[in-house]
N, CA, C, O and CB atoms as a CASP TS submission, in Angstrom:
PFRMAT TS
TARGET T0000
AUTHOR 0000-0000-0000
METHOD Language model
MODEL 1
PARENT N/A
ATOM      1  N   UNK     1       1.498 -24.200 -15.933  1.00  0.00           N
ATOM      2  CA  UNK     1       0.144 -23.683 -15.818  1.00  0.00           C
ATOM      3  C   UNK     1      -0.206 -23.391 -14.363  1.00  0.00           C
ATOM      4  O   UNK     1      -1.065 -22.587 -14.002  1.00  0.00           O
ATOM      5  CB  UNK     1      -0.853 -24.671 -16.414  1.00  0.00           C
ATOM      6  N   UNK     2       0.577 -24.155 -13.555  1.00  0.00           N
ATOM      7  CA  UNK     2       0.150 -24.226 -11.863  1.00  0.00           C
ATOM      8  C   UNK     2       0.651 -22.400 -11.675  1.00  0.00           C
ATOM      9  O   UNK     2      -0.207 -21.658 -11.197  1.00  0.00           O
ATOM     10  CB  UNK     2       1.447 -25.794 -10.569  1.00  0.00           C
ATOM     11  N   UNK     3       1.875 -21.853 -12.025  1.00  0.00           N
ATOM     12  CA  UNK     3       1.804 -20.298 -11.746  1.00  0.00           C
ATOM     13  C   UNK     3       1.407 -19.439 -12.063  1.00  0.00           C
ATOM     14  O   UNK     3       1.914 -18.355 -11.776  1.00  0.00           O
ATOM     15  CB  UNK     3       2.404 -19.801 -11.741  1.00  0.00           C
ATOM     16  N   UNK     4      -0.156 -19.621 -13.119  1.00  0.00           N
ATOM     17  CA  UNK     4      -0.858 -18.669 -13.478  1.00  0.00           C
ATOM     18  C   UNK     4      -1.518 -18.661 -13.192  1.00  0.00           C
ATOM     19  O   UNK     4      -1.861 -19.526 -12.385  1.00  0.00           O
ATOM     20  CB  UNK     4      -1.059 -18.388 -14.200  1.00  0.00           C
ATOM     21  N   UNK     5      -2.531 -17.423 -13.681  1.00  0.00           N
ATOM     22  CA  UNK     5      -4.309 -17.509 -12.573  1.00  0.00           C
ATOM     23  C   UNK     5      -4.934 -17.085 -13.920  1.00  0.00           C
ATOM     24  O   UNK     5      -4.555 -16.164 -14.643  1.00  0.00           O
ATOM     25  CB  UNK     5      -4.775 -15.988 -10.743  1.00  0.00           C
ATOM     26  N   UNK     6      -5.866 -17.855 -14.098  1.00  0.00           N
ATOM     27  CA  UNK     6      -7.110 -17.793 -15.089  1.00  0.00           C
ATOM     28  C   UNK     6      -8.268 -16.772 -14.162  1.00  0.00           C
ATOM     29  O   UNK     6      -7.972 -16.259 -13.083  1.00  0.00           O
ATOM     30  CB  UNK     6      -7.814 -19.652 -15.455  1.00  0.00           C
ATOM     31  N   UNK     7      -9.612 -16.621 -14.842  1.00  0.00           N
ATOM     32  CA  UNK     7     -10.477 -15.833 -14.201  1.00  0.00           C
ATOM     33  C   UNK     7     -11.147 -16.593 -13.504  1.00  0.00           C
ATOM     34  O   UNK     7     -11.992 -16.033 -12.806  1.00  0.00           O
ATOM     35  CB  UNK     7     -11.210 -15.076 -14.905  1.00  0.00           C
ATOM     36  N   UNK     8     -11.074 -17.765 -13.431  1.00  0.00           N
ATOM     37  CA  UNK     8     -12.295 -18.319 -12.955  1.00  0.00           C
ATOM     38  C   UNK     8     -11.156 -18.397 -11.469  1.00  0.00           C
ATOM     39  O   UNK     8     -11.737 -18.013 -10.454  1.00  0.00           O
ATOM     40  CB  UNK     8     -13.147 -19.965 -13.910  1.00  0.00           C
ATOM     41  N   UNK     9      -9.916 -18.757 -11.272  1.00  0.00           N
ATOM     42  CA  UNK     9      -9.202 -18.633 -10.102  1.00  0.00           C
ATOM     43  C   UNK     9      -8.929 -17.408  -9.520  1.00  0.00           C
ATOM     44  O   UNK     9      -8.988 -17.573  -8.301  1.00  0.00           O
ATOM     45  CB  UNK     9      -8.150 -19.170 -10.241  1.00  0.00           C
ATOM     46  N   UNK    10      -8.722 -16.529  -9.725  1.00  0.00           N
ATOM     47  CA  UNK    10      -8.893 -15.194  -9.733  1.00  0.00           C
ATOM     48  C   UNK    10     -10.378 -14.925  -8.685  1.00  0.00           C
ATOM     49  O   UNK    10     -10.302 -14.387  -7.580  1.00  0.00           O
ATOM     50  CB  UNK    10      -9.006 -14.694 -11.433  1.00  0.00           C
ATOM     51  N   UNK    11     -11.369 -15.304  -9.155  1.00  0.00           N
ATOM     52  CA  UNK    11     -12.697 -15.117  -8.580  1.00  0.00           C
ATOM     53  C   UNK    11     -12.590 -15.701  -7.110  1.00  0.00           C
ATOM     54  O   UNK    11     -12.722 -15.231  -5.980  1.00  0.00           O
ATOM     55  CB  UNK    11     -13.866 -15.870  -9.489  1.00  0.00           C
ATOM     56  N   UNK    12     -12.403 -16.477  -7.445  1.00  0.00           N
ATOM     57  CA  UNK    12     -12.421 -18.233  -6.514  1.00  0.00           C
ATOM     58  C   UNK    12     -10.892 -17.396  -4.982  1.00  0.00           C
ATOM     59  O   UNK    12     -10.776 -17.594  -3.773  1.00  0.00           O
ATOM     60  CB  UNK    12     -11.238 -20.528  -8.368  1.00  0.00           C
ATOM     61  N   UNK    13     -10.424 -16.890  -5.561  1.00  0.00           N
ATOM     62  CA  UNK    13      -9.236 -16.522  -4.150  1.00  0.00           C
ATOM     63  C   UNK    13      -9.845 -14.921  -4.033  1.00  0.00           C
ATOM     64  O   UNK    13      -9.510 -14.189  -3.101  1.00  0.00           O
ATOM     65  CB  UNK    13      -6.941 -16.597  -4.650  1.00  0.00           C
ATOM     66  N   UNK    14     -10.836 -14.463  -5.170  1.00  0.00           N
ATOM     67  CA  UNK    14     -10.746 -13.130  -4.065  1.00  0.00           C
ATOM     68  C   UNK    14     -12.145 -13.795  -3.067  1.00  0.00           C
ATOM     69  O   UNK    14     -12.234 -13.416  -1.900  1.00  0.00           O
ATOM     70  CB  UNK    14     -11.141 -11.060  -5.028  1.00  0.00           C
ATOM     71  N   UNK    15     -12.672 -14.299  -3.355  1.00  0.00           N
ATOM     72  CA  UNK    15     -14.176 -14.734  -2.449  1.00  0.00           C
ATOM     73  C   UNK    15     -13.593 -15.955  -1.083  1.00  0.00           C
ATOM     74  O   UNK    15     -14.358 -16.279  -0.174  1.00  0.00           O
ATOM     75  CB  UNK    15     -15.643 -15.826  -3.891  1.00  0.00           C
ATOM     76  N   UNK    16     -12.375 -16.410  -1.171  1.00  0.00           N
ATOM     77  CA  UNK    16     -11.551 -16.777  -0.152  1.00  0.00           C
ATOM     78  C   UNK    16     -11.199 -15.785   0.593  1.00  0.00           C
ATOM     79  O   UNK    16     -11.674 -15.703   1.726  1.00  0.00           O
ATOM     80  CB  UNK    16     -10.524 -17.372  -0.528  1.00  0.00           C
ATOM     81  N   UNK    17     -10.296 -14.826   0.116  1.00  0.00           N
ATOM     82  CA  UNK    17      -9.840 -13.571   0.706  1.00  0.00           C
ATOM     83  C   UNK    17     -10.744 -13.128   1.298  1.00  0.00           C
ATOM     84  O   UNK    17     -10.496 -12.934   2.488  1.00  0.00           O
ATOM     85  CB  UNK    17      -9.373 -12.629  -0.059  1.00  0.00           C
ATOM     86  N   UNK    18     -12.304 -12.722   0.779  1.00  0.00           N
ATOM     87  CA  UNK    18     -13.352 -12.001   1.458  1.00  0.00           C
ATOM     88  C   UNK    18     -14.126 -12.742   2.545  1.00  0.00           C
ATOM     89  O   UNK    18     -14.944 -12.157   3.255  1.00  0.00           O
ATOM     90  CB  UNK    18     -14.281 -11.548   0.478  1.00  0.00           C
ATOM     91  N   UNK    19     -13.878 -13.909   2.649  1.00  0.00           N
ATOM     92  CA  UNK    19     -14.234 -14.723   3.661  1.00  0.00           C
ATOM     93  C   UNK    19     -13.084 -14.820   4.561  1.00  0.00           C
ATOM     94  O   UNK    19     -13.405 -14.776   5.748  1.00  0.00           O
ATOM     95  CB  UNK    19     -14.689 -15.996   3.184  1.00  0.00           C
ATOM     96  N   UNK    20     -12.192 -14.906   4.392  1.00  0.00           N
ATOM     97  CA  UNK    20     -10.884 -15.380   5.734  1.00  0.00           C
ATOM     98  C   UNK    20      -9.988 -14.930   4.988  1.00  0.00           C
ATOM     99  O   UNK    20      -9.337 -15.662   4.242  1.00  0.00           O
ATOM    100  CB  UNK    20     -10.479 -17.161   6.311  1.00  0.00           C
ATOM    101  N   UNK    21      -9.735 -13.019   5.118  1.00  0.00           N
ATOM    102  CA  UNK    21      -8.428 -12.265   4.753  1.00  0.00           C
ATOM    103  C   UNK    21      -7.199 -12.597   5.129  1.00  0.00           C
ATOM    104  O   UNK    21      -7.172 -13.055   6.272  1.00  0.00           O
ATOM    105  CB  UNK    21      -8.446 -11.108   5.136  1.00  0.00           C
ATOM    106  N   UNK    22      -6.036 -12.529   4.523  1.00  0.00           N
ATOM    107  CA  UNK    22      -4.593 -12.384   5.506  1.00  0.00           C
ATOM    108  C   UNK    22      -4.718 -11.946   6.277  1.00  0.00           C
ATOM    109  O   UNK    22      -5.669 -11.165   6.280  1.00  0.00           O
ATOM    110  CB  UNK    22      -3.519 -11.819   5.268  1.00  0.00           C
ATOM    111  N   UNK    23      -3.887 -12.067   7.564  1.00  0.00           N
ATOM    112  CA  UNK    23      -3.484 -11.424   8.784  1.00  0.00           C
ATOM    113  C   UNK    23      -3.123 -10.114   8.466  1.00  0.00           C
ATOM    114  O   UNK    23      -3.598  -9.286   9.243  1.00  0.00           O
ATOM    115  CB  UNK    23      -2.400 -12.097   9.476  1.00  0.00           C
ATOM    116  N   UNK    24      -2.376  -9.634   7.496  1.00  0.00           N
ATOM    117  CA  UNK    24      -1.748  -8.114   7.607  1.00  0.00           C
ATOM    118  C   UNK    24      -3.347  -7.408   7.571  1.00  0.00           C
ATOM    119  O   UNK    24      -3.858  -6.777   8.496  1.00  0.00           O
ATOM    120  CB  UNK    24      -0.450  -7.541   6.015  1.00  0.00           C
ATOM    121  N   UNK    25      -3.992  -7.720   6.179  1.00  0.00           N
ATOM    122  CA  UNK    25      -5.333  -7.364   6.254  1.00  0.00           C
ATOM    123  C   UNK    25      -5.827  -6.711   7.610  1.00  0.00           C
ATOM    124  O   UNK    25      -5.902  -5.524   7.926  1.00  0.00           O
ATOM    125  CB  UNK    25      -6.079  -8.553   5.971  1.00  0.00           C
ATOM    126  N   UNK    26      -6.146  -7.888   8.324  1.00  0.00           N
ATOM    127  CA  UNK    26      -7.232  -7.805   9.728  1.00  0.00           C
ATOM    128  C   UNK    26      -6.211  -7.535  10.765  1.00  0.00           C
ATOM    129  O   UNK    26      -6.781  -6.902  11.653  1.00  0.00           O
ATOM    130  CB  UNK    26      -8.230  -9.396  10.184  1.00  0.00           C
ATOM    131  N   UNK    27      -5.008  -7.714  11.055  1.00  0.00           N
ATOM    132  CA  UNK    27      -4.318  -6.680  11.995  1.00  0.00           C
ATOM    133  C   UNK    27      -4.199  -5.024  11.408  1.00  0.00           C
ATOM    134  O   UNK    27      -4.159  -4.135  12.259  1.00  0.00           O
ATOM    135  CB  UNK    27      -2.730  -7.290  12.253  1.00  0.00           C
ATOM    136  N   UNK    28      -4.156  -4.725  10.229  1.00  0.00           N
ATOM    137  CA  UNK    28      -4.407  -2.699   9.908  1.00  0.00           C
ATOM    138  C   UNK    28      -6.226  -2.706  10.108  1.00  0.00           C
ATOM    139  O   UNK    28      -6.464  -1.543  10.436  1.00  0.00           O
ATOM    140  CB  UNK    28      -3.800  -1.916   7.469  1.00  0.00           C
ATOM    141  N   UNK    29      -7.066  -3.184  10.077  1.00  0.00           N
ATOM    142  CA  UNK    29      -8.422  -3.085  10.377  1.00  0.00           C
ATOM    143  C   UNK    29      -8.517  -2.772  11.938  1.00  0.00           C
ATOM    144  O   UNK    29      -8.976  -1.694  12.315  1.00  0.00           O
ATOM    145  CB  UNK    29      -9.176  -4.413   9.945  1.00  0.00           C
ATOM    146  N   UNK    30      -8.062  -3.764  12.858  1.00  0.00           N
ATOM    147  CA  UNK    30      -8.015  -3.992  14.101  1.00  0.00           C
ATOM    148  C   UNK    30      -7.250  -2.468  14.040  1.00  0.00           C
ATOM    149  O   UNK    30      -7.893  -1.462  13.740  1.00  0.00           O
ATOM    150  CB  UNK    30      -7.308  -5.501  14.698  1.00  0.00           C
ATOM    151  N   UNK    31      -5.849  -2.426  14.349  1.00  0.00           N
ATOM    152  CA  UNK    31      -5.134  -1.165  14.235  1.00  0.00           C
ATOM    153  C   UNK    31      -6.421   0.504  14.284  1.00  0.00           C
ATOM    154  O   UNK    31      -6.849   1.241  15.173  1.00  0.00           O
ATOM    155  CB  UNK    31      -4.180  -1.417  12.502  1.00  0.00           C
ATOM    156  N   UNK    32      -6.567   0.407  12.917  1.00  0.00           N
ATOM    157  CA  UNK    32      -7.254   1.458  12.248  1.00  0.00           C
ATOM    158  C   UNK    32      -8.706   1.672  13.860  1.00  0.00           C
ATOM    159  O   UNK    32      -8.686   2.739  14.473  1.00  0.00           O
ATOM    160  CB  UNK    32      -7.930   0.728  10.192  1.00  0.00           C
ATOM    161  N   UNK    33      -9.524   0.809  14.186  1.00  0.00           N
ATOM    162  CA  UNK    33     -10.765   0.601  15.031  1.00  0.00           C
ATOM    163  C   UNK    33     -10.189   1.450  16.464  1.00  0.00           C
ATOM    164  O   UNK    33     -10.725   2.417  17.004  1.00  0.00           O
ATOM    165  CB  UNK    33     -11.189  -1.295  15.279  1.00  0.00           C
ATOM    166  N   UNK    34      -8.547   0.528  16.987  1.00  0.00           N
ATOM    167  CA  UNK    34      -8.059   0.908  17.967  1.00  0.00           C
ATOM    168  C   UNK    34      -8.238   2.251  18.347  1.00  0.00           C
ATOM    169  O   UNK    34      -8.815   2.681  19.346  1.00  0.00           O
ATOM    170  CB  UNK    34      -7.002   0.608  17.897  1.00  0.00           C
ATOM    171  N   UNK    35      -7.488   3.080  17.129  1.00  0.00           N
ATOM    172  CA  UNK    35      -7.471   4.365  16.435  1.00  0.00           C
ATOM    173  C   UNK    35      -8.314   5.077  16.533  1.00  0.00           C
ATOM    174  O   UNK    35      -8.443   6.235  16.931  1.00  0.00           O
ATOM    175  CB  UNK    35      -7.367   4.370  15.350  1.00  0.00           C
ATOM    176  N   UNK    36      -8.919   4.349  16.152  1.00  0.00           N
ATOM    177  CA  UNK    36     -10.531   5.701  16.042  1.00  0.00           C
ATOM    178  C   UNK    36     -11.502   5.815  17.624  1.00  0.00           C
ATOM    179  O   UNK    36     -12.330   6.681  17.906  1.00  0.00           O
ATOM    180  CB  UNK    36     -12.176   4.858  14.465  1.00  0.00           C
ATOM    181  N   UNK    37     -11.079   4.681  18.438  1.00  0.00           N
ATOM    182  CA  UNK    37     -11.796   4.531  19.629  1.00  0.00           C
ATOM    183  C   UNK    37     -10.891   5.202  20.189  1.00  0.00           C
ATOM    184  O   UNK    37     -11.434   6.303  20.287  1.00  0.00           O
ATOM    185  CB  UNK    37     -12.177   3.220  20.204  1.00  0.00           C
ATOM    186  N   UNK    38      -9.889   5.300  20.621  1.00  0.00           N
ATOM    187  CA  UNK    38      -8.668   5.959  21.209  1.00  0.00           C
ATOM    188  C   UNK    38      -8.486   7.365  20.550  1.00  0.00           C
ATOM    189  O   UNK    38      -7.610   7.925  21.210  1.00  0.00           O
ATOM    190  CB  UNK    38      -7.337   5.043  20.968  1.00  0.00           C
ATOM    191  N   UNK    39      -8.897   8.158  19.589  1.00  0.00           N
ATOM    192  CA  UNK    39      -9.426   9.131  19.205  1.00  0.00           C
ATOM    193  C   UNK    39      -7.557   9.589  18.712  1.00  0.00           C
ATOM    194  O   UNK    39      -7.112  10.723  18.888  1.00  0.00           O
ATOM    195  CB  UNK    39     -10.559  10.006  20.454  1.00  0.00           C
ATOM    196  N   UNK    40      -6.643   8.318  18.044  1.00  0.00           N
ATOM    197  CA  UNK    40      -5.667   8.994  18.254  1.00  0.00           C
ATOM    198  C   UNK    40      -5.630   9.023  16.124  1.00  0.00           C
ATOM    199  O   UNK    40      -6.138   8.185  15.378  1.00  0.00           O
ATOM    200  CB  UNK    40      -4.290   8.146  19.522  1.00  0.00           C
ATOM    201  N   UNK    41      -4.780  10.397  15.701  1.00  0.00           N
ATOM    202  CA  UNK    41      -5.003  10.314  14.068  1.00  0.00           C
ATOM    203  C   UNK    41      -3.857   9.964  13.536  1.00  0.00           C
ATOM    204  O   UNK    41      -2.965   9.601  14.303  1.00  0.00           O
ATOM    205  CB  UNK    41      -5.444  11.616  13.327  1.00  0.00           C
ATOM    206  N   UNK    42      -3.617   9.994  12.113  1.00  0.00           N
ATOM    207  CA  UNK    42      -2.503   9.117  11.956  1.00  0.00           C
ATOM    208  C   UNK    42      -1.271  11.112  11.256  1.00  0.00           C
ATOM    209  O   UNK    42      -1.309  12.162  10.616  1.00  0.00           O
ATOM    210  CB  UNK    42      -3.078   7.199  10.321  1.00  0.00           C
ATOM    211  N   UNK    43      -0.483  10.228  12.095  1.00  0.00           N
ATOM    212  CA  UNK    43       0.629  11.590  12.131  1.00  0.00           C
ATOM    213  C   UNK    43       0.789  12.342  10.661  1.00  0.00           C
ATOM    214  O   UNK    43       0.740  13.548  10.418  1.00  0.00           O
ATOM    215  CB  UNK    43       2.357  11.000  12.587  1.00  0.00           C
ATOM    216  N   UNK    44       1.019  11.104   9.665  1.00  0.00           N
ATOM    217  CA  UNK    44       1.857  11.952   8.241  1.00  0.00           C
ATOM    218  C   UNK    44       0.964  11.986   7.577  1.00  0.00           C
ATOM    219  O   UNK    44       0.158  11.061   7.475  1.00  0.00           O
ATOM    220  CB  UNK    44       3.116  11.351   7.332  1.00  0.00           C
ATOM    221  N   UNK    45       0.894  13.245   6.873  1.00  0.00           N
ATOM    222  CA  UNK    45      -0.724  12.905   5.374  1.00  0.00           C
ATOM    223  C   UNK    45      -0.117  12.679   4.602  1.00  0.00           C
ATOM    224  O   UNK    45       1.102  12.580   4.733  1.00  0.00           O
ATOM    225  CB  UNK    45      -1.926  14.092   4.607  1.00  0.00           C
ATOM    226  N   UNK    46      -0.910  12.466   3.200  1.00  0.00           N
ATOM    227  CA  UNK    46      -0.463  12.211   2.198  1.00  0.00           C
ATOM    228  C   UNK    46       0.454  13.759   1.239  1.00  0.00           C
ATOM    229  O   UNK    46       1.267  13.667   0.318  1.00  0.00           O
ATOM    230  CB  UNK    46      -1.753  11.515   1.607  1.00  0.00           C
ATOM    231  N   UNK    47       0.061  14.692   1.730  1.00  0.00           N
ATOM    232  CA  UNK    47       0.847  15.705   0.791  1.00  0.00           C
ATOM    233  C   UNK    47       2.519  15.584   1.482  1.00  0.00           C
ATOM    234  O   UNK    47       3.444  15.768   0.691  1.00  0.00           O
ATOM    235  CB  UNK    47       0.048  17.578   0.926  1.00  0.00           C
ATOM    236  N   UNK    48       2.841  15.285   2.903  1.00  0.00           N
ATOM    237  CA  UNK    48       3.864  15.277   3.351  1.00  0.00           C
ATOM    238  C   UNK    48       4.600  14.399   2.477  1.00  0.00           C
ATOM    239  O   UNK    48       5.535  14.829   1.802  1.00  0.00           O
ATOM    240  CB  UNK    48       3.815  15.034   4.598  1.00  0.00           C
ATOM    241  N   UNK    49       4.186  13.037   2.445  1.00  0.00           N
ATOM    242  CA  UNK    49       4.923  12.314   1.656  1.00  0.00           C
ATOM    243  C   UNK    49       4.871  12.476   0.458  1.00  0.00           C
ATOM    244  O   UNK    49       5.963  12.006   0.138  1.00  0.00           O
ATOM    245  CB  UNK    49       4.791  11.277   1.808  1.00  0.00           C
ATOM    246  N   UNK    50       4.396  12.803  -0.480  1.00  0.00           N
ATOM    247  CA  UNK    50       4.575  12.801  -1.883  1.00  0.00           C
ATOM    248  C   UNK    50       5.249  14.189  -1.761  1.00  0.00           C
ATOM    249  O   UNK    50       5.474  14.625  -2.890  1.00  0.00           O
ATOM    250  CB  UNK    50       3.178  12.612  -2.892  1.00  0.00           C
ATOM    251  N   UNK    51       5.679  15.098  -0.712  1.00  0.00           N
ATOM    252  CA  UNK    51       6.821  16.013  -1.266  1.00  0.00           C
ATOM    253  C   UNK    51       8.248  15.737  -0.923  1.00  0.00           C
ATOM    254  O   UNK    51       9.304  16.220  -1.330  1.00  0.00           O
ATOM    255  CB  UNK    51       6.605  17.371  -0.822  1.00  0.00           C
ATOM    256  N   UNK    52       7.947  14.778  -0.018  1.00  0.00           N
ATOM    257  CA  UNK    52       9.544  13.899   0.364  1.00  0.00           C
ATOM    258  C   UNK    52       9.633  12.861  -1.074  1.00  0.00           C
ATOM    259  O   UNK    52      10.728  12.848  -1.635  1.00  0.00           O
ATOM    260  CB  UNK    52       9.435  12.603   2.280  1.00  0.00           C
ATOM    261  N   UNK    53       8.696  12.141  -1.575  1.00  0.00           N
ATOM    262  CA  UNK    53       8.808  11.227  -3.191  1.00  0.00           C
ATOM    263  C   UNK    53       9.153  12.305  -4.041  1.00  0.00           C
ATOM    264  O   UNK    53      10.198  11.988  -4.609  1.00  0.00           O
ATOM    265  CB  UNK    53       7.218  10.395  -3.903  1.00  0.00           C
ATOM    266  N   UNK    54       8.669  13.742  -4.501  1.00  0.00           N
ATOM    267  CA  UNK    54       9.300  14.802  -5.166  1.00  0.00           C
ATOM    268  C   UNK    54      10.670  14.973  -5.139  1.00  0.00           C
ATOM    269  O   UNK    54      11.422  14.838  -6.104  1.00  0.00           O
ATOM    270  CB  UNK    54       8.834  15.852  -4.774  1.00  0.00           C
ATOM    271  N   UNK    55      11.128  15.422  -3.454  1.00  0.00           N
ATOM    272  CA  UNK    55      12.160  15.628  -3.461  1.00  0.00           C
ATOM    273  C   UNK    55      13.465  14.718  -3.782  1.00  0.00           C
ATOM    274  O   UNK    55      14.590  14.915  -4.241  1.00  0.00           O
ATOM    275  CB  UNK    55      12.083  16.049  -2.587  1.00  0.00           C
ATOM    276  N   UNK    56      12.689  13.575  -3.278  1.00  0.00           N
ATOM    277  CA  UNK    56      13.867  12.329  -3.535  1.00  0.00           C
ATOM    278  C   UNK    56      13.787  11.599  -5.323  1.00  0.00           C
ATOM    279  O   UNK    56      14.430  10.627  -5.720  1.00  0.00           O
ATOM    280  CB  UNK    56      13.391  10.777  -2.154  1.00  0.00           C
ATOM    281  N   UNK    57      13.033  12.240  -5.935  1.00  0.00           N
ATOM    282  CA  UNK    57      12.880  12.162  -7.372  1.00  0.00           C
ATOM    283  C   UNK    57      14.196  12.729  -7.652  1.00  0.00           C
ATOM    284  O   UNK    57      15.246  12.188  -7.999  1.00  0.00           O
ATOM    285  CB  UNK    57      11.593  12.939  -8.047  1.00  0.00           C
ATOM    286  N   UNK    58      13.712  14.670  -7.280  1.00  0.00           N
ATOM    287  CA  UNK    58      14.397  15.439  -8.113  1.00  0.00           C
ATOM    288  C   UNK    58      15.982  15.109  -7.779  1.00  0.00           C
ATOM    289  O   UNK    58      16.860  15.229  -8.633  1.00  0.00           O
ATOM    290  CB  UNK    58      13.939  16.956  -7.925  1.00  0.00           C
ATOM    291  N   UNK    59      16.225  14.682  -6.437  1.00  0.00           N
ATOM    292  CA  UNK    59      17.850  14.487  -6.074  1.00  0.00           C
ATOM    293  C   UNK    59      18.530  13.381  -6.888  1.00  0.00           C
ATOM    294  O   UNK    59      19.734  13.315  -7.134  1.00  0.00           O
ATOM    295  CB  UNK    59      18.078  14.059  -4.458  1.00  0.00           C
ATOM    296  N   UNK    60      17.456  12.416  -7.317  1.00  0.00           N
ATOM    297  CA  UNK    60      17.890  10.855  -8.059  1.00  0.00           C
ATOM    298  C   UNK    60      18.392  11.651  -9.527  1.00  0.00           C
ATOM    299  O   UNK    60      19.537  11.487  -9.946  1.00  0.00           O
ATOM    300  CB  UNK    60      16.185   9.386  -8.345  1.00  0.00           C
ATOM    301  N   UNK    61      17.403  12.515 -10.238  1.00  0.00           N
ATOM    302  CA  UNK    61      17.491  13.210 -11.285  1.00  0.00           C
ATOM    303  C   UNK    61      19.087  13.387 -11.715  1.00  0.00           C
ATOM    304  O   UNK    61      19.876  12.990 -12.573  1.00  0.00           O
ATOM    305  CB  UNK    61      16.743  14.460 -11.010  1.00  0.00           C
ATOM    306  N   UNK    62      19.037  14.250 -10.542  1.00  0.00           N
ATOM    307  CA  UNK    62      20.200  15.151 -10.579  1.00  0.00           C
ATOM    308  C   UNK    62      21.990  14.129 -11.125  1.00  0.00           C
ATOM    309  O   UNK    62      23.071  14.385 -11.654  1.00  0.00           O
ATOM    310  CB  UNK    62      20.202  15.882  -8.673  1.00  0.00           C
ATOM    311  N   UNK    63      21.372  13.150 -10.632  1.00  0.00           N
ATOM    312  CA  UNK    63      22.866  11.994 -10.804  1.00  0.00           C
ATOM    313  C   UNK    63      22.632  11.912 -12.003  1.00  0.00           C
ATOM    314  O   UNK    63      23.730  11.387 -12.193  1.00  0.00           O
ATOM    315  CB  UNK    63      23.041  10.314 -10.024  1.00  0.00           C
ATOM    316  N   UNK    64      22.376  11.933 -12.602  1.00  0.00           N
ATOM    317  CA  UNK    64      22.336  11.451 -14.488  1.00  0.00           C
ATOM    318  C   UNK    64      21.792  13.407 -15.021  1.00  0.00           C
ATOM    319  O   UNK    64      20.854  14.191 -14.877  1.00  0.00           O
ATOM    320  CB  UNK    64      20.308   9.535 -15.073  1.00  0.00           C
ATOM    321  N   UNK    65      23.132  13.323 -15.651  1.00  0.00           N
ATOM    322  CA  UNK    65      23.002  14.942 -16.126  1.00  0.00           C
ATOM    323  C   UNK    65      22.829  14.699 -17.393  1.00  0.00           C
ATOM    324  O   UNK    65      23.427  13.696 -17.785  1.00  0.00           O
ATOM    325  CB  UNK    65      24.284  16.042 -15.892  1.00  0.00           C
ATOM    326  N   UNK    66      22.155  15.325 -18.255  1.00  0.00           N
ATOM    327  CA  UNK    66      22.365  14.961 -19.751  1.00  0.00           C
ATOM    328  C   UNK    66      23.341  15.564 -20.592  1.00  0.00           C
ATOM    329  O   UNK    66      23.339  16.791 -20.483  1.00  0.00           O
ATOM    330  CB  UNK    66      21.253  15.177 -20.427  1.00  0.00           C
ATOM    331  N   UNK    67      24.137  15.131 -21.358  1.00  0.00           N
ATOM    332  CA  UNK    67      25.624  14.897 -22.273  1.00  0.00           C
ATOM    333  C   UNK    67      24.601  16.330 -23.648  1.00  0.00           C
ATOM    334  O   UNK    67      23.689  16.406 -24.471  1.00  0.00           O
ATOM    335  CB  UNK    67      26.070  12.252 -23.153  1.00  0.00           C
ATOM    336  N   UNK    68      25.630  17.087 -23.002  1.00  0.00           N
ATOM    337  CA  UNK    68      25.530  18.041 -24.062  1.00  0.00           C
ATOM    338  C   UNK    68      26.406  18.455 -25.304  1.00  0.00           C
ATOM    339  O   UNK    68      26.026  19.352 -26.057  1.00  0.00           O
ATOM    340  CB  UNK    68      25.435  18.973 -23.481  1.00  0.00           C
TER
END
């Protein structure tokens, strides 16, 4: 029972979390602030990558041909 989470624990760690986040959390916050004061933007958008996830789909594809 100790490796599951009921709702009432569930509640109880996100209102932990929202009081005293992980570190990865509040170091990309910090990061992100740096960023925007330093006026610098973030290099890759999102269409760049989801046509490199396309492409590396369609190449995975390609290894499994279907038996005709």
């Amino acid at each position: 029972m100790r490796n599951e989470l009921d709702f009432p624990r569930v509640k109880a760690l996100n209102a932990y979390h929202k009081q005293c986040p992980p570190s990865h959390v509040g170091i990309q916050r910090l990061c992100r602030i740096l960023e925007a004061f330093m006026g610098i933007e973030d290099s890759t958008s999102s269409d760049d990558l989801q046509n490199d996830d396309e492409d590396d789909l369609f190449a995975d594809l390609q290894n499994f041909p279907q038996g005709g």
